[in-house]
C-alpha positions as CSV (number, residue, x, y, z in Angstrom):
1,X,55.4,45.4,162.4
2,X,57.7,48.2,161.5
3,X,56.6,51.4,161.5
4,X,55.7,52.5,158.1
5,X,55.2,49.3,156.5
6,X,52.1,46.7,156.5
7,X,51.8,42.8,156.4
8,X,50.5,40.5,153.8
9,X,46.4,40.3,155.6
10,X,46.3,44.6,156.1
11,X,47.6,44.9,152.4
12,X,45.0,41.9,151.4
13,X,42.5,43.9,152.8
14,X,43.4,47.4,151.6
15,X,43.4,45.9,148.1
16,X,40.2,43.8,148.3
17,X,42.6,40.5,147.3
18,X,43.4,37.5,148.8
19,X,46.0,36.9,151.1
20,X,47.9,34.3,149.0
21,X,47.3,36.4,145.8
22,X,49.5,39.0,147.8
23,X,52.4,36.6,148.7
24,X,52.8,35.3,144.8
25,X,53.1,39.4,143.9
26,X,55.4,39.4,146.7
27,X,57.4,36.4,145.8
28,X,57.3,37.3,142.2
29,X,59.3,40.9,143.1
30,X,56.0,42.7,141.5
31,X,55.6,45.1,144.9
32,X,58.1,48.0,145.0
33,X,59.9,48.0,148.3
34,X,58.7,44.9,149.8
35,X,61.5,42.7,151.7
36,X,60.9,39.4,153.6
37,X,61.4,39.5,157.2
38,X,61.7,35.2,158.1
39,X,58.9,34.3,156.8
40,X,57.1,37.4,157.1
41,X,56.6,40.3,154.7
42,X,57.3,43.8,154.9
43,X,54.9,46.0,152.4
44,X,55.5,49.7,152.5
45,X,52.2,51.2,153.6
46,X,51.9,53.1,150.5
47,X,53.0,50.7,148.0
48,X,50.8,50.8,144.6
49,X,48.7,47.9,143.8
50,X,50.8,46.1,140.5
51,X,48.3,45.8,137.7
52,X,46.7,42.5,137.2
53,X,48.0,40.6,134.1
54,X,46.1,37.5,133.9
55,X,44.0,37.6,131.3
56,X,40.2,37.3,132.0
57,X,39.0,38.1,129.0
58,X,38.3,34.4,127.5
59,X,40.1,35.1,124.7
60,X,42.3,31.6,125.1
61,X,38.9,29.9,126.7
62,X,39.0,26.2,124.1
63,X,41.9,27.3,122.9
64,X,43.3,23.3,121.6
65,X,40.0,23.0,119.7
66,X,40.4,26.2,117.5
């Protein structure tokens, strides 16, 4: 890998996510400064984690019946 940046499994890692959840961020231009290399990714090693908006509240959990 270039030097200075990380792939999507050490990012995974450093950020306690999955790998997959790290491509859709990717894919979704959410990570500052990452590029796509074929079908690699490029991740700047100090890249901040995006904060997570899915909401996990339950706040819309039965929503239809309300």
């Amino acid at each position: 890998m270039i030097e200075g940046y990380l792939t999507i499994k050490d990012i995974a890692k450093k950020w306690k996510v999955t790998p997959r959840r790290v491509q859709i961020l990717c894919s979704e231009g959410k990570i500052e400064g990452a590029t796509r290399f074929g079908y690699e990714w490029a991740i700047p090693a100090d890249a901040k984690r995006p904060a997570d908006g899915r909401v996990t509240s339950g706040e819309y959990r039965n929503w239809r019946k309300k």
